[in-house]
Structures are given as C-alpha cells and as structure tokens.
C-alpha positions in Angstrom: 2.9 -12.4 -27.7 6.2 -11.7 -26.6 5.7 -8.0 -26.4 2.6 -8.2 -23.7 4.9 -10.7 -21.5 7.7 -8.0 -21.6 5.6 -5.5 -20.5 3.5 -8.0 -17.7 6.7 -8.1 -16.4 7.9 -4.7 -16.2 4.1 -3.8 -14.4 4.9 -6.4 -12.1 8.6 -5.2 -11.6 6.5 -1.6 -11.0 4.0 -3.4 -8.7 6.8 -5.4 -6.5 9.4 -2.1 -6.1 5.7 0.0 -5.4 5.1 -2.2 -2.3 8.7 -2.5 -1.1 8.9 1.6 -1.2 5.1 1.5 0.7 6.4 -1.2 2.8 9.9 0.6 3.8 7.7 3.7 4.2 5.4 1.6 7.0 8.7 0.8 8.8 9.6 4.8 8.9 6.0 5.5 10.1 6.0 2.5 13.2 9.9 4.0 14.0 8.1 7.2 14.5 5.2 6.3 16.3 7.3 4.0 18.8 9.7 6.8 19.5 6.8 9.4 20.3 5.1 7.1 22.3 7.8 6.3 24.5 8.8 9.8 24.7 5.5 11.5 24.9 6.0 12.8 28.2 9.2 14.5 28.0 8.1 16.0 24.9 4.9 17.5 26.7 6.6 18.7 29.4 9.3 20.2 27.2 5.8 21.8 25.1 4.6 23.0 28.8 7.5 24.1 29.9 8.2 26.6 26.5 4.7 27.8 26.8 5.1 28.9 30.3 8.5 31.1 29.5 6.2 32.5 26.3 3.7 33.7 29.4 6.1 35.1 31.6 8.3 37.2 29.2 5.3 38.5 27.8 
C-alpha cells in the first residue's frame, strides 16, 4: 500500500507543477495580449508605413 501512495503523490506533484507551468504560461499570453492591444496602433501604422516604402522602391 505504500508503494501506490508514493506514486499518488508523485502524479499529484506532476499534476500541481503541470498547472503552475500552464498557469505561468497564461500570465505570458495576457502580458502579450495587453501589450498589443495597447500598442496596436503604432504597430499598424509602423506595418502601413513599411508597405508603402516596399511600393515606392519598387
């Protein structure tokens, strides 16, 4: 009996670092989001704005 409550708790040790690496990766993700939504326009215009010196050296 000791042997399956060894491993129960190495799954759960699995299970608990699993969601603090899914949760840490969540964090990442929002951090990313937030800073292209409040940049989105300066990155569009800086999109526009290297598309139009694409057109006019061509």
């Amino acid at each position: 009996m000791t042997e399956a409550k060894v491993v129960t708790a190495g799954v759960t040790r699995w299970k608990l670092m699993g969601l603090g690496a899914v949760g840490v990766t969540g964090m990442a993700a929002a951090a990313l989001a937030s800073l292209v939504t409040a940049y989105w326009t300066d990155i569009w215009r800086g999109a526009s704005r290297r598309v139009a010196i694409l057109d006019v050296e061509d």
